[in-house]
FIKOLZA-1660 file (N, C-alpha, C; in steps of 0.1 Angstrom, whole numbers, plus 5000, padded with zeros to 4 digits):
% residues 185
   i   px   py   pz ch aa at
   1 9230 8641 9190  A  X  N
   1 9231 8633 9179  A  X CA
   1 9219 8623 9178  A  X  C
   2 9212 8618 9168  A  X  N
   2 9201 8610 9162  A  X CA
   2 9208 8594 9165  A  X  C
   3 9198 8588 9165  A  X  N
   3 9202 8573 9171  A  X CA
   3 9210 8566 9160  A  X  C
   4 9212 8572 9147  A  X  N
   4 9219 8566 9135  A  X CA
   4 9229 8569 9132  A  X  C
   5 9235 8585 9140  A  X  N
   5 9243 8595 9136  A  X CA
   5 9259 8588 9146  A  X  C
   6 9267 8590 9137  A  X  N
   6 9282 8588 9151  A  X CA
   6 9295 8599 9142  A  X  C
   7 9297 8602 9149  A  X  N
   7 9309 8610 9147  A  X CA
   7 9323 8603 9144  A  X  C
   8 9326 8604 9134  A  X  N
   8 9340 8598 9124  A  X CA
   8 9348 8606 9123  A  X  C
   9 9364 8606 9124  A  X  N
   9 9371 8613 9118  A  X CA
   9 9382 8608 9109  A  X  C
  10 9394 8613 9105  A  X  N
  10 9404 8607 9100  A  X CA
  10 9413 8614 9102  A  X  C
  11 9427 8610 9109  A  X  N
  11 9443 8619 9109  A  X CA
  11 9450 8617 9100  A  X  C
  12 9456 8629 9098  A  X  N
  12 9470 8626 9086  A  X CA
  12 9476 8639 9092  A  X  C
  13 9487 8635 9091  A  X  N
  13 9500 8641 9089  A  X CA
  13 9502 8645 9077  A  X  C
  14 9502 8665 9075  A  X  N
  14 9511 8664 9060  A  X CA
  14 9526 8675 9061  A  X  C
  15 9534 8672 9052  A  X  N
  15 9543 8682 9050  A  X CA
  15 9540 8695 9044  A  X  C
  16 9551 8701 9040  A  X  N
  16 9544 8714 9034  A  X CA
  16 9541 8713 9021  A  X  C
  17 9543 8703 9015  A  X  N
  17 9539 8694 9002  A  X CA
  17 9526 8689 9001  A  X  C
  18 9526 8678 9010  A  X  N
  18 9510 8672 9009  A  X CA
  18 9513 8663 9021  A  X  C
  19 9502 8651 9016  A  X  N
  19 9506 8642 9032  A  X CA
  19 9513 8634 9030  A  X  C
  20 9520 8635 9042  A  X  N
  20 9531 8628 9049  A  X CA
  20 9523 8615 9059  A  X  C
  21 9516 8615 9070  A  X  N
  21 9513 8600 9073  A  X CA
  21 9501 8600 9076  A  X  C
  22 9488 8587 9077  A  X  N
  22 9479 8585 9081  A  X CA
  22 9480 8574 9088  A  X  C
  23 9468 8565 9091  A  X  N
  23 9465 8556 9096  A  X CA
  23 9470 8544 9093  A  X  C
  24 9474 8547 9077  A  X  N
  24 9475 8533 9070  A  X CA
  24 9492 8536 9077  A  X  C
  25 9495 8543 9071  A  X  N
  25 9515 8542 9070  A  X CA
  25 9519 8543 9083  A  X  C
  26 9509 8547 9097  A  X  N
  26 9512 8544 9107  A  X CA
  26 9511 8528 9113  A  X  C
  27 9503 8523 9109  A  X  N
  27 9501 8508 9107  A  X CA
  27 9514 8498 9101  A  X  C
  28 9516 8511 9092  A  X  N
  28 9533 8504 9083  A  X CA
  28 9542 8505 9093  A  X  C
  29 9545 8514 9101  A  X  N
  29 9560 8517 9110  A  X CA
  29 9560 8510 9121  A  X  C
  30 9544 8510 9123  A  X  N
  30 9545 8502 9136  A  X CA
  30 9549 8487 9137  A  X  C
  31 9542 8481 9126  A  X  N
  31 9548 8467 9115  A  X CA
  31 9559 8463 9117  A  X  C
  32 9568 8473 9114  A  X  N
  32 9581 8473 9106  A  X CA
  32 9588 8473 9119  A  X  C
  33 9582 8480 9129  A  X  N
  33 9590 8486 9142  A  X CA
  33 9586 8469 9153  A  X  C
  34 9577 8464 9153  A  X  N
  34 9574 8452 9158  A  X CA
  34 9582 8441 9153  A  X  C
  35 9580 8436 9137  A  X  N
  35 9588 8427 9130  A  X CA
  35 9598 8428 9125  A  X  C
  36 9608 8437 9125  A  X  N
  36 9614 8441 9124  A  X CA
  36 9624 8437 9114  A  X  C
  37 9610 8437 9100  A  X  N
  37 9610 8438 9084  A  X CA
  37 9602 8443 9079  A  X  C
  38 9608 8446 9066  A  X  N
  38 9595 8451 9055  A  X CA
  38 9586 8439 9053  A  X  C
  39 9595 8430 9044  A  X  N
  39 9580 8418 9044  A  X CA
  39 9578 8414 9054  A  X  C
  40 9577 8411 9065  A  X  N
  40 9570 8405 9072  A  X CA
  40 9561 8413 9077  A  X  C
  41 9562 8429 9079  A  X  N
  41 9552 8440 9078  A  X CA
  41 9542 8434 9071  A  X  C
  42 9544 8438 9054  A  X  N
  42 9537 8436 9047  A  X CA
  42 9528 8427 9048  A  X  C
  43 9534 8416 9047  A  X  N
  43 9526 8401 9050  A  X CA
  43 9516 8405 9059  A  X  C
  44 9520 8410 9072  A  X  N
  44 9515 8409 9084  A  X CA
  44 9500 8419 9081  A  X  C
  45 9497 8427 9076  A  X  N
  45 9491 8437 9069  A  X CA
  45 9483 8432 9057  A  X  C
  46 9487 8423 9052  A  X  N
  46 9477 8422 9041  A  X CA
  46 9483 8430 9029  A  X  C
  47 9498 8434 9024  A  X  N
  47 9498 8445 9018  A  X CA
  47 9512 8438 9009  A  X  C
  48 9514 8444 8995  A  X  N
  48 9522 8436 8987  A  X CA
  48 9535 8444 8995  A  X  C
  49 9551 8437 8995  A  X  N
  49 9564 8445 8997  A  X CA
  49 9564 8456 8990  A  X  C
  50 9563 8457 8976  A  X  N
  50 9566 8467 8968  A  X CA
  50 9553 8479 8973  A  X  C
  51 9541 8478 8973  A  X  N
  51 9534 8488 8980  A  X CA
  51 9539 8495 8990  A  X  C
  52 9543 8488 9000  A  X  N
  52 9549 8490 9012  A  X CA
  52 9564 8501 9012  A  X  C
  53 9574 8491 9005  A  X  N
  53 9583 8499 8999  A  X CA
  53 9583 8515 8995  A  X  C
  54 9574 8515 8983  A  X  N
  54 9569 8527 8977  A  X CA
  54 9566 8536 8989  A  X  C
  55 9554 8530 8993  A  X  N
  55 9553 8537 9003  A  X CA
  55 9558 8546 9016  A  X  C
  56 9568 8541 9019  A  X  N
  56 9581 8543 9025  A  X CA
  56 9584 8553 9022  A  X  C
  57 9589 8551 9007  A  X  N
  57 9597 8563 9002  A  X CA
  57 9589 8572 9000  A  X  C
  58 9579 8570 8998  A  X  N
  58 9574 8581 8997  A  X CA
  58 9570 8592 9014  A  X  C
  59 9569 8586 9022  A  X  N
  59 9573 8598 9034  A  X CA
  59 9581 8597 9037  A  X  C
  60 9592 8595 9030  A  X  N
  60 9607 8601 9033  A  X CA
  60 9609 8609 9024  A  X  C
  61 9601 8609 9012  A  X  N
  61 9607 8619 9006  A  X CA
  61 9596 8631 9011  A  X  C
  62 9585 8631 9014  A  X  N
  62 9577 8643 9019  A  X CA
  62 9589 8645 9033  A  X  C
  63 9584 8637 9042  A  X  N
  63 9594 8638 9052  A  X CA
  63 9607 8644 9054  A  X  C
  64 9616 8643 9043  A  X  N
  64 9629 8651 9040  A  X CA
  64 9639 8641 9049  A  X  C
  65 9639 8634 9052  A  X  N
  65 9647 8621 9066  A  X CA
  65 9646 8610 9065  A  X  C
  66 9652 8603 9069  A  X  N
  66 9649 8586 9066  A  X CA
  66 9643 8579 9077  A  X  C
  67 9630 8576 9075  A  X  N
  67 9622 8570 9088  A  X CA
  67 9625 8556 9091  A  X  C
  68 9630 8546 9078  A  X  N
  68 9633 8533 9083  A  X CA
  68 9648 8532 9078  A  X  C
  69 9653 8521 9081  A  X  N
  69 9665 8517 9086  A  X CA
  69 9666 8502 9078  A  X  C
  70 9671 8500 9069  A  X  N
  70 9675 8487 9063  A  X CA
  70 9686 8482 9067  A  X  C
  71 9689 8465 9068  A  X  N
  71 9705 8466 9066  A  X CA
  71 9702 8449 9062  A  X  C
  72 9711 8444 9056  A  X  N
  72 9716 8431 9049  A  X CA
  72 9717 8420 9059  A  X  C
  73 9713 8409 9057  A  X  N
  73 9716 8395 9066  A  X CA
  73 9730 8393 9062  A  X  C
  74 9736 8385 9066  A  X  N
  74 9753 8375 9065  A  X CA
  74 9748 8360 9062  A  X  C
  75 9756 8355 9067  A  X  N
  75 9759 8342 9063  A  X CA
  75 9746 8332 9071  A  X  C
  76 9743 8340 9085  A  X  N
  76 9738 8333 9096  A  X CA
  76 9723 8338 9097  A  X  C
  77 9720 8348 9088  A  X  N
  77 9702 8354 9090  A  X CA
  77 9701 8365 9080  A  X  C
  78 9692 8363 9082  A  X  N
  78 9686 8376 9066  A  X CA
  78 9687 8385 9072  A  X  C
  79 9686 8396 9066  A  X  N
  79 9687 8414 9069  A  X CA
  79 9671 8415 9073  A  X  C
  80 9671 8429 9076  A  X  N
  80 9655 8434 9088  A  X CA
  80 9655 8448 9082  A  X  C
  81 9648 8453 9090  A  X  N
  81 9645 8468 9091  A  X CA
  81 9641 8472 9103  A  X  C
  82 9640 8489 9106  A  X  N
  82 9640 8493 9121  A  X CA
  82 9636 8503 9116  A  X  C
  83 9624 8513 9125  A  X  N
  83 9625 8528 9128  A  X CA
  83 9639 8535 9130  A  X  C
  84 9642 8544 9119  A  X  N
  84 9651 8553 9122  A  X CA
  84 9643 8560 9140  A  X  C
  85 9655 8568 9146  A  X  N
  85 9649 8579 9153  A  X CA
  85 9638 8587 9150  A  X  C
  86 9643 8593 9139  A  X  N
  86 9638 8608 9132  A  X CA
  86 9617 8598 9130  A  X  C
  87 9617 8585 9122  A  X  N
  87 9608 8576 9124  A  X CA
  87 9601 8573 9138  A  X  C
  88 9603 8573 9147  A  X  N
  88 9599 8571 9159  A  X CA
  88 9594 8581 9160  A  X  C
  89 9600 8589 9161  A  X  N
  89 9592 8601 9164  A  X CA
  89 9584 8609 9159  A  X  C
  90 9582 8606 9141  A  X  N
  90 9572 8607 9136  A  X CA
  90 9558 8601 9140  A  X  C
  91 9561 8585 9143  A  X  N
  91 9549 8581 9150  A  X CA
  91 9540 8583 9158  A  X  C
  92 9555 8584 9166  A  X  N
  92 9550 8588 9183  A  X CA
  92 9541 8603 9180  A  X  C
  93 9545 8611 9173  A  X  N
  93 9534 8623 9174  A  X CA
  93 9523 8622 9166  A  X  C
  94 9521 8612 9152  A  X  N
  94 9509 8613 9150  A  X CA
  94 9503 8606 9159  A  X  C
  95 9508 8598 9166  A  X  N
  95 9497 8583 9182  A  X CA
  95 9493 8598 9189  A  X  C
  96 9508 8607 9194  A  X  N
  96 9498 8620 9202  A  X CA
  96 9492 8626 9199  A  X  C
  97 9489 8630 9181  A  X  N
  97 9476 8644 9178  A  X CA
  97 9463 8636 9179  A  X  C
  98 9468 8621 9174  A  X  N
  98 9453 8614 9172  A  X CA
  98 9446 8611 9185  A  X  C
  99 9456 8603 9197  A  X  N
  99 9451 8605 9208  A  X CA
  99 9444 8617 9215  A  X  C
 100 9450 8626 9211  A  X  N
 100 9442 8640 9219  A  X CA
 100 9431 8645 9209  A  X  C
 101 9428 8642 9198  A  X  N
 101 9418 8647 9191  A  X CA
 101 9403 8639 9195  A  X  C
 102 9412 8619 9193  A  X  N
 102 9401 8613 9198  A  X CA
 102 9391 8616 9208  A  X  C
 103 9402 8619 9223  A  X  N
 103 9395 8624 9234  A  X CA
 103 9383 8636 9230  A  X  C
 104 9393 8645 9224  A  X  N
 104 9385 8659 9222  A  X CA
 104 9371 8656 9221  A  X  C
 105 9370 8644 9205  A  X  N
 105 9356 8643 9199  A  X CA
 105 9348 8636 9208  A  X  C
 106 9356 8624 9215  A  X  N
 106 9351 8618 9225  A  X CA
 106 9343 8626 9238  A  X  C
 107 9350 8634 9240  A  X  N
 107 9341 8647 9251  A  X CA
 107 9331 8655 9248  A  X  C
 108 9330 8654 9235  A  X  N
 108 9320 8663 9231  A  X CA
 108 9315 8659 9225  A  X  C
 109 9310 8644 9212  A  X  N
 109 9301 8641 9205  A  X CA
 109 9295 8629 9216  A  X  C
 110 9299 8623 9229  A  X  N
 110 9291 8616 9228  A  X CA
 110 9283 8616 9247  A  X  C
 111 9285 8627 9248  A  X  N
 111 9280 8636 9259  A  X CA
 111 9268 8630 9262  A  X  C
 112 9261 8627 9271  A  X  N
 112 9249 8620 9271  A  X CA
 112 9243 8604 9267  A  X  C
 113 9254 8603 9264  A  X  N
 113 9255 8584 9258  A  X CA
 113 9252 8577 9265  A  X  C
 114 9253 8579 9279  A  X  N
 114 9244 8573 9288  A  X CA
 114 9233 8570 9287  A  X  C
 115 9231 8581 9290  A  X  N
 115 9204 8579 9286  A  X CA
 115 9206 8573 9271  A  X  C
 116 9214 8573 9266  A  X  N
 116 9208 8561 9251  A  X CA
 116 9209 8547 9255  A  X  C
 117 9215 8542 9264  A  X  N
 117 9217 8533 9261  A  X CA
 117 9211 8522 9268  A  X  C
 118 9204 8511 9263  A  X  N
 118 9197 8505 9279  A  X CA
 118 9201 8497 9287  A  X  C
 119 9196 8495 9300  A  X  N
 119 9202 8488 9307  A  X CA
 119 9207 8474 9308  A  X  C
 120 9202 8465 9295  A  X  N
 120 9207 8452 9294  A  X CA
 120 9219 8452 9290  A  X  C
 121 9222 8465 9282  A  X  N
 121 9235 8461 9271  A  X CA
 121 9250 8467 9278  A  X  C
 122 9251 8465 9286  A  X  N
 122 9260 8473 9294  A  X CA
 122 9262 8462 9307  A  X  C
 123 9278 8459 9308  A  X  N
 123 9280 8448 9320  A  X CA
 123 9293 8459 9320  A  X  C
 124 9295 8461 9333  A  X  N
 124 9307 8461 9342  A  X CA
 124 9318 8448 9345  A  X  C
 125 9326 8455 9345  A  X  N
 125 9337 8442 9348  A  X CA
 125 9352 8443 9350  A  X  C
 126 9362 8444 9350  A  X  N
 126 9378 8444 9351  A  X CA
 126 9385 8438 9343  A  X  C
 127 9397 8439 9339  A  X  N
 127 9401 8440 9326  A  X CA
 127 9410 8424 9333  A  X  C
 128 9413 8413 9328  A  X  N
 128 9414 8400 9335  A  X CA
 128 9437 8399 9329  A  X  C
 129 9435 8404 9316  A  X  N
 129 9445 8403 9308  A  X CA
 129 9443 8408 9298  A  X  C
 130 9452 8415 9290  A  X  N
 130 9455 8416 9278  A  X CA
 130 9471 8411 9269  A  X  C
 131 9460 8404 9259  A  X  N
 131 9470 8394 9247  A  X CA
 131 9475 8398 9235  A  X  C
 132 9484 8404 9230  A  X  N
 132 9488 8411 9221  A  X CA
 132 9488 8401 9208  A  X  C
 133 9486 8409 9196  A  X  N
 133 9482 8398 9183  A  X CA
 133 9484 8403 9171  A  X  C
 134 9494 8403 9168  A  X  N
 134 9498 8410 9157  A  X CA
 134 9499 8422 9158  A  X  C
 135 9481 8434 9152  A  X  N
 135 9481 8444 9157  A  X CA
 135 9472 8446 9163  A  X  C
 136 9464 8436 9166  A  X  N
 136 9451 8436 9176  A  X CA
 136 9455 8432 9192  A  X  C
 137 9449 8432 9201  A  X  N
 137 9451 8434 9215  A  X CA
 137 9436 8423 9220  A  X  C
 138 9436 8411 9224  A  X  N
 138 9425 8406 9232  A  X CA
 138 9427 8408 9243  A  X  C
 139 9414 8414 9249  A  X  N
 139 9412 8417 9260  A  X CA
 139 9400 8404 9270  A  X  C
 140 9406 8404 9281  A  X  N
 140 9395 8392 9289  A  X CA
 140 9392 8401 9301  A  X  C
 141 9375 8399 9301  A  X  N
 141 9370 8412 9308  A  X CA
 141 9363 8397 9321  A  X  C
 142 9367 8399 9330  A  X  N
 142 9357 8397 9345  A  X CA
 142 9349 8406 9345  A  X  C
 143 9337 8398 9347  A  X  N
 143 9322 8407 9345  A  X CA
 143 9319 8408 9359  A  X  C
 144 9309 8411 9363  A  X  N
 144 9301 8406 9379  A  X CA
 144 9290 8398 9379  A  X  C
 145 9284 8395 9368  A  X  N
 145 9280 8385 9362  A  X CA
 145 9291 8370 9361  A  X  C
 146 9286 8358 9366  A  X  N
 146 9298 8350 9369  A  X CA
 146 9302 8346 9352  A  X  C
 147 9308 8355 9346  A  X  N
 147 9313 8351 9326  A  X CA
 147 9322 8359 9327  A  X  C
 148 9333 8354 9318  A  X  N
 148 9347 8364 9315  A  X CA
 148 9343 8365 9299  A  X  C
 149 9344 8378 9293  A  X  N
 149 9341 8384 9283  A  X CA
 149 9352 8382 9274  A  X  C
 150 9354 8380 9261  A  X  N
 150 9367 8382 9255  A  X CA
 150 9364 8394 9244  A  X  C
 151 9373 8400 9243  A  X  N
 151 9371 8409 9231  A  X CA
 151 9386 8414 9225  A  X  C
 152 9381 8418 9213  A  X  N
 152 9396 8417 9201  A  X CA
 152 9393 8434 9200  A  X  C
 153 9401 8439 9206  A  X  N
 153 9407 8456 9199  A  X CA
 153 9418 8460 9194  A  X  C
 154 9419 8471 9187  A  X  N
 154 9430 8475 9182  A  X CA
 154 9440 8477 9191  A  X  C
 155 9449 8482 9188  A  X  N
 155 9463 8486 9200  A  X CA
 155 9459 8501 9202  A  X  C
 156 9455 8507 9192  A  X  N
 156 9451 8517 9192  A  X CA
 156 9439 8523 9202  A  X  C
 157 9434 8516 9202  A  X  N
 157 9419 8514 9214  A  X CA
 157 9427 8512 9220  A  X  C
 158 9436 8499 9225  A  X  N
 158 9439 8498 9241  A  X CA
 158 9444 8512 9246  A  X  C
 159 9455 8521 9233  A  X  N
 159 9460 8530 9239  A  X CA
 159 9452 8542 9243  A  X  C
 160 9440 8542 9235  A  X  N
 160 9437 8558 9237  A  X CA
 160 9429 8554 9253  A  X  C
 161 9421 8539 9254  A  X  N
 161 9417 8541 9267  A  X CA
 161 9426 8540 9277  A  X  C
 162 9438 8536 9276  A  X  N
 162 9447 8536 9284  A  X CA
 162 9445 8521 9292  A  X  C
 163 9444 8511 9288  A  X  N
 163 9437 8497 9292  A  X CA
 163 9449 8491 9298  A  X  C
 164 9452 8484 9309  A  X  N
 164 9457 8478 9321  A  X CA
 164 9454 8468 9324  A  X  C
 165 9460 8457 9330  A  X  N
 165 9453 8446 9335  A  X CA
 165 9448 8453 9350  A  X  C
 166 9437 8449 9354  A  X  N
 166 9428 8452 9363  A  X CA
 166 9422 8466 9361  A  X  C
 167 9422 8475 9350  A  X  N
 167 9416 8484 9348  A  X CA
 167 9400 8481 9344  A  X  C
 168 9394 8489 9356  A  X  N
 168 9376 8491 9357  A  X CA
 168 9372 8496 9346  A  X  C
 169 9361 8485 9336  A  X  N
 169 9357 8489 9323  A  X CA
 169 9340 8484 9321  A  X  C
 170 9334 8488 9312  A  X  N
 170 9316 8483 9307  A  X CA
 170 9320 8479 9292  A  X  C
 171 9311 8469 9293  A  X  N
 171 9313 8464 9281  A  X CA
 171 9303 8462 9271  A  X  C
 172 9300 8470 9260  A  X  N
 172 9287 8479 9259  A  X CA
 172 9285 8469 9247  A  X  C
 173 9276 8461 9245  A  X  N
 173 9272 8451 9237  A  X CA
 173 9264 8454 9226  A  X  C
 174 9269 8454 9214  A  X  N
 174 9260 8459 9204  A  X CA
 174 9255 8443 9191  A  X  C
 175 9250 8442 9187  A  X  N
 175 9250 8431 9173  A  X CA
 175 9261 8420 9172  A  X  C
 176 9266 8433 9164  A  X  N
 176 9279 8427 9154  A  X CA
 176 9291 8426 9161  A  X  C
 177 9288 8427 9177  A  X  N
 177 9305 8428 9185  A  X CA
 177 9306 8435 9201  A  X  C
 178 9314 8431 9207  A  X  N
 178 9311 8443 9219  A  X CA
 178 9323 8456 9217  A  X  C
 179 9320 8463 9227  A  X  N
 179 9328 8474 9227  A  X CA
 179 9327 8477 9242  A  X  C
 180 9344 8484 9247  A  X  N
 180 9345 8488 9259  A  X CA
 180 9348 8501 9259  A  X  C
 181 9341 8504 9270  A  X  N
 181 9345 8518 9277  A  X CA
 181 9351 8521 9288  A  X  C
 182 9360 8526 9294  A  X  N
 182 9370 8528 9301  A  X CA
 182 9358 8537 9315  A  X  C
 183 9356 8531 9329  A  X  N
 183 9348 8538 9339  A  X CA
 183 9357 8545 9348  A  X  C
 184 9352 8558 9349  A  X  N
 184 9356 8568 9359  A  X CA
 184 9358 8567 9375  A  X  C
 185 9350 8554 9374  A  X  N
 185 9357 8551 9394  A  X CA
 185 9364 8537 9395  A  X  C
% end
């Protein structure tokens, strides 16, 4: 690949209709499945109720099953929402095709990433903690350099590198932000 070139993709789930889930509406369940409401999803997202809503129904009706789970407050708390089963498990398999695809591209577009990259911008270090945040994950990196690094990743990133506290990582410094990479010893 050319020094300007990077390899992008996008997952979606579709039915035998059309699509059923991507990135965004996996973003939605996981929301929903964390806060355990639609608005507060919403909120949490950046995204109006009724979007959200709609949206819903609409992979349940590609879906043919009910992915979420409403029910009413009482006297004492307002009503929530939950991943159905049949929901869970929709998730869980798009986190597994995306996970294994990531890898896939990951093994093959960036083969050689090494020799690009130069020796300043690259610190080793150990993962110190990870702070969960809505849907982002801060990470505090112990360098060997006497500095602890902080950095803000997706949950998605923590998961595909598989990130641990005390998991051996580089922390690959670019401009606009750092990035970690997960080391083999």
């Amino acid at each position: 690949m050319g020094k300007h070139e990077r390899v992008a993709f996008k997952v979606w789930m579709e039915s035998g209709k059309g699509p059923l889930l991507g990135d965004g509406g996996a973003a939605i369940l996981e929301a929903i499945e964390k806060f355990g409401s639609i608005g507060k999803a919403a909120e949490k997202l950046g995204m109006s109720y009724k979007y959200v809503w709609d949206y819903l129904a609409n992979i349940e009706k590609e879906y043919g099953k009910p992915v979420v789970e409403t029910y009413r407050g009482g006297k004492k708390g307002g009503g929530g929402a939950k991943l159905t089963e049949e929901g869970r498990k929709l998730l869980s398999e798009f986190r597994r095709v995306k996970l294994k695809l990531t890898e896939a591209v990951k093994n093959t577009a960036y083969r050689g990433i090494e020799e690009s990259l130069s020796a300043r911008n690259r610190l080793k270090g150990v993962v110190e903690s990870l702070k969960e945040e809505g849907l982002t994950v801060e990470a505090k990196i112990k360098v060997k350099t006497p500095t602890t690094l902080t950095v803000i990743l997706t949950k998605e990133a923590v998961e595909t590198l598989n990130l641990k506290v005390g998991s051996k990582v580089e922390a690959l410094i670019k401009a606009t932000g750092i990035m970690i990479a997960k080391t083999k010893r």
